[in-house]
C-alpha positions, -999 to +999 in steps of 0.1 A: +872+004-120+852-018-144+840-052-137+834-076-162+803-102-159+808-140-167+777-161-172+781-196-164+755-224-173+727-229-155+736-268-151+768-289-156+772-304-193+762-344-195+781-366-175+792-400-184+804-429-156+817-459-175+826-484-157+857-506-156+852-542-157+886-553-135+876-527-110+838-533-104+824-560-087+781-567-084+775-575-047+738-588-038+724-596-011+690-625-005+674-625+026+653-655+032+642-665+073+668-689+078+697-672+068+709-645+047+729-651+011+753-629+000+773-633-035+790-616-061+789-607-103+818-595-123+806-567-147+807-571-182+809-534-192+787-503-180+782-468-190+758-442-177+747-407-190+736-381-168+722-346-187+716-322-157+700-296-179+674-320-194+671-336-158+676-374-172+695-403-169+698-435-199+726-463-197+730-497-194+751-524-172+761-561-185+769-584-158+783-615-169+756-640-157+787-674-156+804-652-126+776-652-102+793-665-066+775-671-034+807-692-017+784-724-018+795-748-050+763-766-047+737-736-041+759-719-070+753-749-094+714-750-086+715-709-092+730-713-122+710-745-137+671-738-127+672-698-117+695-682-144+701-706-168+739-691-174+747-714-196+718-703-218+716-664-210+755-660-205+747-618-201+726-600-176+713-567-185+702-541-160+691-508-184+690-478-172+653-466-185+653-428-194+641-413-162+635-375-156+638-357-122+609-333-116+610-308-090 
């Protein structure tokens, strides 16, 4: 009988998440001593590379900064006016810095 050998990769291939707008919502959270906030962003678009056999990680999300929601019309019109200035800087862009895991 004769067995034949197979080599796989060492590591999976890249890996890319993009993410779909209508099905991802940003939830945050602000904790101050009173009470604690919590609110919501609709994403803009989002995609993420992961390369296993390099050990990095590069992408990018944009949240569209006019969607931010804590329930409270008043606290969301200050957020919006003095803090993000929405109507200004209409995107918010978290980047994914190339990172590199190390052993």
């Amino acid at each position: 009988m004769e067995c034949s050998h197979v080599t796989l990769p060492a590591y999976p291939q890249e890996t890319v998440l993009i993410f779909d707008p209508s099905h991802t919502t940003i939830h945050w959270t602000l904790g101050s001593l009173l009470h604690t906030v919590h609110g919501t962003f609709q994403l803009k678009s989002g995609t993420i590379h992961f390369d296993p056999s390099a050990g990095k990680a590069s992408g990018e999300l944009i949240v569209d900064a006019l969607s931010g929601s804590s329930g409270s019309e008043s606290r969301d019109k200050r957020m919006h006016r003095n803090i993000l200035e929405s109507a200004r800087y209409t995107d918010l862009a978290t980047v994914v810095v190339p990172c590199m895991s190390y052993p």
